[in-house]
N, C-alpha and C positions, 0 to 999 in steps of 0.2 A: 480664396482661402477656404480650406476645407471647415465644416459644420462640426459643433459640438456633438458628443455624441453619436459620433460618427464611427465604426470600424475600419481602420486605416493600416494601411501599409509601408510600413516605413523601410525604406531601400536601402538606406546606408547602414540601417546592422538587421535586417532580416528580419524583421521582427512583428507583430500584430498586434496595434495594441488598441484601446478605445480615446479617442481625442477627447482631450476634461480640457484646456484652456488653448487660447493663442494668445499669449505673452511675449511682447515686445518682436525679437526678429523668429520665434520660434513656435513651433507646435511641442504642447504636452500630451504626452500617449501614456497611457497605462495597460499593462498586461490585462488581457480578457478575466482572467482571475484573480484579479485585485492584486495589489503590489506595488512597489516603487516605481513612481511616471519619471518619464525620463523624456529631455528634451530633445525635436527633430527639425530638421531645417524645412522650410516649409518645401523647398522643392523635390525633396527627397521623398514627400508624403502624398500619397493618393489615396483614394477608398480602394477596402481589399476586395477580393476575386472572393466569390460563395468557397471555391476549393485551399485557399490560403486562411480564411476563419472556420473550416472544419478543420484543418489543418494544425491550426492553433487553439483550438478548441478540444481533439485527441491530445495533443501534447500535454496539457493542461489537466487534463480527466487521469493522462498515465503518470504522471509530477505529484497530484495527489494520493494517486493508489501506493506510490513508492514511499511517501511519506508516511503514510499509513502503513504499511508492510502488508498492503493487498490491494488486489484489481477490482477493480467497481463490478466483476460480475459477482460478488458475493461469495458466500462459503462454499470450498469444495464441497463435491456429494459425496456420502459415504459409500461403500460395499454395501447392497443390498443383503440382510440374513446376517452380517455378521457383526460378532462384538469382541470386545478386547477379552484378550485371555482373563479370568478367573487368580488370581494367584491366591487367593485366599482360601481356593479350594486347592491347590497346588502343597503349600504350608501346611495345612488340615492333613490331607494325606497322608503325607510325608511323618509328621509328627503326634500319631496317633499315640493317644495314652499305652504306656508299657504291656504287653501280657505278662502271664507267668513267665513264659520263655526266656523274655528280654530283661525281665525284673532279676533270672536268676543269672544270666550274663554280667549284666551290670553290676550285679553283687558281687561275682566273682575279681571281676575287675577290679573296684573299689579294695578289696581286698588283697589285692597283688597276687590274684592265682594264674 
């Protein structure tokens, strides 16, 4: 019988999980990331391969990053030098207090000429 705490490979659903008990006719395995253990027929279970617990080990790291809504290499880098447009000086511009000019426009306007 495989050892507790053991990293095991269970054949009959593909899967890699860590051995927490042998109960009655079966092995309990839990996903390497903690999670619902689910029971394995003892012949189905052997210790994993190093390339089948990195395996399950990436899968696991990319399961959390999607949960999160990002990948464990951290935040994009920005554009070096640049920054988000200004719109505050965009508005400013645009809506510069009246001159004469605009003041007698407007007036005209207002008056329905």
């Amino acid at each position: 019988m495989i050892a507790v705490g053991t990293v095991a490979w269970d054949a009959a659903r593909e899967r890699v999980g860590v051995v927490m008990a042998c109960e009655g006719p079966y092995v309990q395995l839990r996903p390497l990331g903690g999670g619902l253990e689910w029971d394995a027929r003892p012949e189905s279970v052997r210790e994993a391969t190093q390339g089948e617990v990195l395996s399950a080990r990436v899968a696991e790291a990319n399961t959390r990053g999607r949960r999160h809504g990002r990948s464990d290499h951290g935040p994009r880098p920005s554009a070096e030098g640049t920054s988000p447009p200004n719109t505050n000086q965009q508005f400013h511009a645009t809506n510069e207090a009246p001159s004469a000019t605009n003041s007698t426009n407007v007036d005209a306007f207002h008056q329905g000429a």
